[in-house]
C-alpha positions as CSV (number, residue, x, y, z in Angstrom):
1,X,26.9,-7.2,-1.6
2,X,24.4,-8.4,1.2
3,X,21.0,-8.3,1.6
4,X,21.1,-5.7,4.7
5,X,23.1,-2.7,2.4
6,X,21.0,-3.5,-0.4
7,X,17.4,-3.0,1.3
8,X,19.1,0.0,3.7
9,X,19.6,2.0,0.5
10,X,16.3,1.5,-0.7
11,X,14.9,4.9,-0.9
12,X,11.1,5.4,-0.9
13,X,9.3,7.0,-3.4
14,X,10.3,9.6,-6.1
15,X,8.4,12.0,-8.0
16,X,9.7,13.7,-11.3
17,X,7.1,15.5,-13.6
18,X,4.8,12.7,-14.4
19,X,6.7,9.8,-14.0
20,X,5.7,8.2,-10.3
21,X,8.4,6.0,-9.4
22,X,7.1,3.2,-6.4
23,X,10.8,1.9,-5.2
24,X,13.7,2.6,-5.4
25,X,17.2,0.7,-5.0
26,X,20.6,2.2,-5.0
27,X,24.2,0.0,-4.7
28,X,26.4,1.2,-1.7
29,X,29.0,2.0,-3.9
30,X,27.0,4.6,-5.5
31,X,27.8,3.6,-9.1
32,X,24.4,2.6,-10.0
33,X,21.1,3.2,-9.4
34,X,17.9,1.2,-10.5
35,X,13.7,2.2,-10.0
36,X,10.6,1.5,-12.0
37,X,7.4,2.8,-11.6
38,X,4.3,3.9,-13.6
39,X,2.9,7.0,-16.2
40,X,0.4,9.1,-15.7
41,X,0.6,10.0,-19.2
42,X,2.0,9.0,-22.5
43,X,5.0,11.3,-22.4
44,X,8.2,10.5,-21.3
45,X,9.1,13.5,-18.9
46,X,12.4,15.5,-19.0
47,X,14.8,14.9,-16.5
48,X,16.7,18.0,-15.6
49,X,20.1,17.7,-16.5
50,X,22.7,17.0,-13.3
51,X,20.5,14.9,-11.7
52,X,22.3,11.7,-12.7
53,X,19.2,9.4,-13.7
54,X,18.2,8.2,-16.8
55,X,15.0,6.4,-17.9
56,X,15.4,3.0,-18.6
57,X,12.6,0.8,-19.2
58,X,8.4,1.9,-19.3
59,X,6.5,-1.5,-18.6
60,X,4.5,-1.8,-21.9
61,X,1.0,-2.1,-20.7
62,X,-1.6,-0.4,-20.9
63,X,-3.4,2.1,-18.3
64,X,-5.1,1.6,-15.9
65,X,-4.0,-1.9,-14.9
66,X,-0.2,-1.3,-15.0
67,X,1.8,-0.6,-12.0
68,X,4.8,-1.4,-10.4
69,X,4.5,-2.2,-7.2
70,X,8.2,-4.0,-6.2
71,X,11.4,-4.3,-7.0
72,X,14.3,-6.0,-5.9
73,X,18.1,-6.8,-7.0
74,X,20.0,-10.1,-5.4
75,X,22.9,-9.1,-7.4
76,X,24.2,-5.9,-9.4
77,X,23.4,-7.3,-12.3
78,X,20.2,-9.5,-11.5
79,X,17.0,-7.5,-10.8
80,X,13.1,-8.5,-10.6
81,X,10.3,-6.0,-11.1
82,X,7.0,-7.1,-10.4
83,X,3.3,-5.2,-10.4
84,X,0.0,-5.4,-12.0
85,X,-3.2,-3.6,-11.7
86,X,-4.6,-1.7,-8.4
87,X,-6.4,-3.5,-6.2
88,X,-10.2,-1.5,-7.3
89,X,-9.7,-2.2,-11.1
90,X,-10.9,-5.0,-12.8
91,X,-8.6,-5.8,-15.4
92,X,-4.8,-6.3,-16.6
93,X,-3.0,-8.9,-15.4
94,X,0.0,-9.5,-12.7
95,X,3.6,-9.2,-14.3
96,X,7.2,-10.1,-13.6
97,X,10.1,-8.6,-15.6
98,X,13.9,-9.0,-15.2
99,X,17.4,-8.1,-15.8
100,X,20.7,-9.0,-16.4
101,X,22.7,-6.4,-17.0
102,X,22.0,-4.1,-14.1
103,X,18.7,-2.6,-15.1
104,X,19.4,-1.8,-18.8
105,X,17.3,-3.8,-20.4
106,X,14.1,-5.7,-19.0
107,X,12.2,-8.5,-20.4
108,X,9.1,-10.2,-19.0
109,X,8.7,-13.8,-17.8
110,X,5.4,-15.0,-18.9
111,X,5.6,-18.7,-17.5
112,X,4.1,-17.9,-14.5
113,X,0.0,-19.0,-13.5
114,X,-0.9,-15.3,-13.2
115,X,-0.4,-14.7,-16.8
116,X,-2.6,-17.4,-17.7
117,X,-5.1,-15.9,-19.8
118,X,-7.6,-17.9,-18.0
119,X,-6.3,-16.6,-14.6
120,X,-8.9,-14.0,-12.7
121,X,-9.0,-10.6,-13.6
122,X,-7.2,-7.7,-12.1
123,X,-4.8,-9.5,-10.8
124,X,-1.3,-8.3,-8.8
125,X,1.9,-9.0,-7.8
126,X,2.8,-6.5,-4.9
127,X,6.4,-7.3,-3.5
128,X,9.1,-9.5,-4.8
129,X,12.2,-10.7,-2.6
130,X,14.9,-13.1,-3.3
131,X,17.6,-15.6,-1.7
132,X,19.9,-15.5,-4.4
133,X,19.6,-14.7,-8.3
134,X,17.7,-17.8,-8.8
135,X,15.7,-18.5,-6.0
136,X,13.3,-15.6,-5.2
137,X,9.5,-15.5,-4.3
138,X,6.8,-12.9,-5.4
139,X,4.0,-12.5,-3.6
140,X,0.5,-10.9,-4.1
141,X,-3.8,-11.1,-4.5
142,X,-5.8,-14.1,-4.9
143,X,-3.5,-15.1,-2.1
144,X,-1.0,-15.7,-4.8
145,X,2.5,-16.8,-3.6
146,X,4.6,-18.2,-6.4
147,X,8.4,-19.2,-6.2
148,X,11.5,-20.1,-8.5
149,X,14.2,-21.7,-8.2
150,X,15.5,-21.5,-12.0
151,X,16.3,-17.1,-12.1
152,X,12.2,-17.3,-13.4
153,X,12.0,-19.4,-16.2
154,X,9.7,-20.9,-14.1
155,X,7.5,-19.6,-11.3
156,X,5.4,-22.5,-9.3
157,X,2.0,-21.0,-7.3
158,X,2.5,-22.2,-3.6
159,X,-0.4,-23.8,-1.7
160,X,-3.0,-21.1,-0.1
161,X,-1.8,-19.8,3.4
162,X,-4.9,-21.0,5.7
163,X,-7.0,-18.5,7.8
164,X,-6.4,-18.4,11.2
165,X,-9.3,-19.5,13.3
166,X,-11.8,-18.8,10.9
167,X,-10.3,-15.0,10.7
168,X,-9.9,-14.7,6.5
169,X,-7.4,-12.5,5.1
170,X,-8.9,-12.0,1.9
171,X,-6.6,-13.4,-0.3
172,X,-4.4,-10.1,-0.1
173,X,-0.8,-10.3,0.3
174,X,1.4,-7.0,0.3
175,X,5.2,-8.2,1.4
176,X,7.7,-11.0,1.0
177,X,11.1,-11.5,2.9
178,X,13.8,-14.2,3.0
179,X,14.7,-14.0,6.5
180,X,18.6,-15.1,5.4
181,X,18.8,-18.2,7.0
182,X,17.7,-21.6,4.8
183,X,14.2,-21.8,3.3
184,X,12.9,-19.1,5.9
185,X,10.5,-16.7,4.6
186,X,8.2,-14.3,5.7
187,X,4.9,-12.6,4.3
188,X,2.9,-9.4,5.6
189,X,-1.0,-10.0,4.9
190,X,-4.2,-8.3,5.9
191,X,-5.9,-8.6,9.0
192,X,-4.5,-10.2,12.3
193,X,-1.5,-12.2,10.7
194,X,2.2,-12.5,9.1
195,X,2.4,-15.9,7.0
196,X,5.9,-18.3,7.7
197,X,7.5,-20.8,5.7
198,X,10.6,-22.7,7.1
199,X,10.6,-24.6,3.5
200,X,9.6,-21.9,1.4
201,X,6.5,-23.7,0.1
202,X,4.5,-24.0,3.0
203,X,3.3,-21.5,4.5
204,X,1.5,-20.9,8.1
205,X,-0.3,-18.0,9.8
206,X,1.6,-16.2,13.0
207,X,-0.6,-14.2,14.8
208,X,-0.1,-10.7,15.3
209,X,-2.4,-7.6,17.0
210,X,-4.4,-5.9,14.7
211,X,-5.8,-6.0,11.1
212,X,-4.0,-3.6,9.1
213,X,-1.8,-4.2,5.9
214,X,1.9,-5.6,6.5
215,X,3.4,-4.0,3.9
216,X,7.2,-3.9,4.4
217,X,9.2,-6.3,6.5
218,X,12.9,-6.2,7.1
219,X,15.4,-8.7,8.8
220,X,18.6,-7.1,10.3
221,X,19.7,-10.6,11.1
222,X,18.2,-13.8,10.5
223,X,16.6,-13.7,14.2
224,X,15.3,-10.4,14.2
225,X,12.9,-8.6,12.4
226,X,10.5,-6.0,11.9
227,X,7.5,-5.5,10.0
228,X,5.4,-2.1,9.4
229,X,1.8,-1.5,9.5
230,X,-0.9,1.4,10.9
231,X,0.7,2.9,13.5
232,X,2.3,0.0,14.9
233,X,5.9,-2.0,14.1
234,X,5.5,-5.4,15.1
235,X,8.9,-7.1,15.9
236,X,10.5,-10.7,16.3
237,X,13.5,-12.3,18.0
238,X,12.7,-15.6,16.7
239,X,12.5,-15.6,13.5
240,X,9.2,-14.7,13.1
241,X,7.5,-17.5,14.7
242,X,6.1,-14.9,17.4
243,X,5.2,-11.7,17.2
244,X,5.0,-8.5,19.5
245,X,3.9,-4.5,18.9
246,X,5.9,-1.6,19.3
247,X,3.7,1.9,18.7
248,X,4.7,5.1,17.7
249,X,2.7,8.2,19.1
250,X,2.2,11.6,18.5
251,X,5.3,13.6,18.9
252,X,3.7,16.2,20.4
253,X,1.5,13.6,23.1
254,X,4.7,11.3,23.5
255,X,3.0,9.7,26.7
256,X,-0.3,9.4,24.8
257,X,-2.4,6.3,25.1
258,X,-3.3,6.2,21.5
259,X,-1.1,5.4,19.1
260,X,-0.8,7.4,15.7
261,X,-3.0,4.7,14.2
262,X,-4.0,7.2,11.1
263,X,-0.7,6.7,9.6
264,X,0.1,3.8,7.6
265,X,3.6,2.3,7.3
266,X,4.4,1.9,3.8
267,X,8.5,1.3,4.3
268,X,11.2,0.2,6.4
269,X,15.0,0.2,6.4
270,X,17.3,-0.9,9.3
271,X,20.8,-0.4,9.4
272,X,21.3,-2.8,12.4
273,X,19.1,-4.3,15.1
274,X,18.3,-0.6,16.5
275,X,18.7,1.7,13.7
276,X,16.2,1.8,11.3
277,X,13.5,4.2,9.5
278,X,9.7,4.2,8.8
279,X,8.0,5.9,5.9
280,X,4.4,6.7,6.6
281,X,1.7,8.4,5.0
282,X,-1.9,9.8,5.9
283,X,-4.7,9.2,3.2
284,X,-6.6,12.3,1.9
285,X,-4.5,14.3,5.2
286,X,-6.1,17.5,5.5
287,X,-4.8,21.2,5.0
288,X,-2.1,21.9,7.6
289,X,-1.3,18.4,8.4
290,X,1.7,16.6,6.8
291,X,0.7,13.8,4.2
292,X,3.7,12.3,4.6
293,X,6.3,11.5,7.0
294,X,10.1,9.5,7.8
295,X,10.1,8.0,11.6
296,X,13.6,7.2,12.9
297,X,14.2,4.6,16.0
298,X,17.4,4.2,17.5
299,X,16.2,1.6,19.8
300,X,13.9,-0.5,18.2
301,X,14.9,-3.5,20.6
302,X,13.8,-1.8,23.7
303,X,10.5,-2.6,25.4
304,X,9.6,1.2,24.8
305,X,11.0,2.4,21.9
306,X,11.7,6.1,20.7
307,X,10.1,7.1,17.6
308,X,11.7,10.4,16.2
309,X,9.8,12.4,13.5
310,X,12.5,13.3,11.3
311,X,10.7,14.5,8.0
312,X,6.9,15.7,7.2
């Protein structure tokens, strides 16, 4: 199975009664489906019948500081979960848990330097990606990239990524992706900057126009690729060692100078070089307005691309 089907049948998001579910992956095939996510509540809630899902795994730890905020599978069998607490609370601990058997049972990987009980409070891993079942890196705060090459019976913490002319990033990182070619490998941070590796350990600050959070990035091929952020999808055809902006607008002020800046890109999925989706939300949207809402471009690779609203 390769990387591009896996990540394009992603879906974003699912809620069912209580259970919030933060990513979701489904194989091509359609003969298996994997997600994890968090509890608002001690109960397990009832899945209607016909749906097709079962619950698999709840990540014992306890609320507030649990939550799941990636997932990903380099194989139908192999899968990585990773999470922690949210950013604002001020305790639990970052996590990893895996699988071997295709999401049926899940057990944590503890030899990592976030689980150190010494390690800093509220700590998080955010997004998890991988260039085969043993080689994968996680990514997430205290500028915390860490990277195995054993399937995660151990995970090595990578040296900082520097500023970029004195501009700091905070030490928050929000997305990981192994371009497919070598040791390539891309990570969205805060501020004006994606981090690069070429040897997967090192890793250097690209620039890139504005200071909001990178939190998805996907590579249709090994050349191109896109990243999401507030109202903007920044683009490369070299890899990543340059960057540029396309913006999306208001659908109803197409020619508008001002880009719809008040939604944030939480998402992506690209079928090829052109065709790909956006997920977007607006924070505390008011009555009336859509909180949430799926952008599809059919020409991403344009200088002026068409953004088409095609959910709300």
């Amino acid at each position: 199975m390769s990387l591009r089907l896996s990540r394009f049948s992603r879906l974003l998001g699912l809620v069912i009664a209580s259970l919030v579910l933060i990513s979701i992956l489904v194989y091509p095939e359609g003969t298996r489906a994997v997600s994890l996510g968090t509890f608002t509540s001690a109960v397990q809630p009832e899945v209607p019948a016909g749906y097709g899902w079962e619950l698999k795994f709840i990540v014992p730890k306890p609320s507030p500081a649990v939550k799941v905020w990636g997932i990903y599978f380099p194989s139908q069998d192999v899968g990585y979960a990773v999470g922690g607490a949210e950013w604002t609370v001020r305790e639990g601990k970052a996590f990893i848990y895996k699988t071997t058997d295709g999401g049926e049972t899940w057990a944590e990987q503890t030899n990592h330097p976030l689980a150190d009980p010494a390690a800093s409070y509220g700590g998080f891993l955010s997004a998890v990606h991988c260039k085969d079942v043993n080689t994968c890196w996680t990514v997430g705060r205290w500028a915390s990239i860490l990277h195995t090459t054993n399937g995660g019976i151990s995970w090595g913490k990578m040296p900082r990524p520097s500023d970029l002319d004195g501009n700091s990033y905070g030490g928050f990182l929000y997305s990981v992706l192994w371009t497919g070619t070598g040791n390539t490998v891309l990570v969205g941070a805060t501020l004006n900057f994606i981090f690069r590796s070429t040897d997967g350990v090192h890793f250097n600050p690209v620039r890139v126009s504005n200071n909001f959070v990178v939190r998805d990035i996907e590579c249709p091929t090994p050349s191109i690729c896109y990243a999401a952020a507030k109202g903007r999808l920044y683009t490369t055809f070299n890899g990543g060692a340059s960057w540029g902006a396309k913006k999306w607008y208001d659908p109803d002020n197409p020619t508008g100078q001002e880009p719809r800046a008040d939604r944030y890109a939480y998402d992506l999925s690209f079928l090829d070089t052109n065709t790909g989706w956006i997920a977007t939300t607006l924070e505390d949207a008011p009555a009336g307005i859509p909180p949430s809402t799926i952008l599809k471009v059919t020409n991403a690779t344009s200088d002026y691309p068409t953004f088409q609203q095609q959910a709300a």
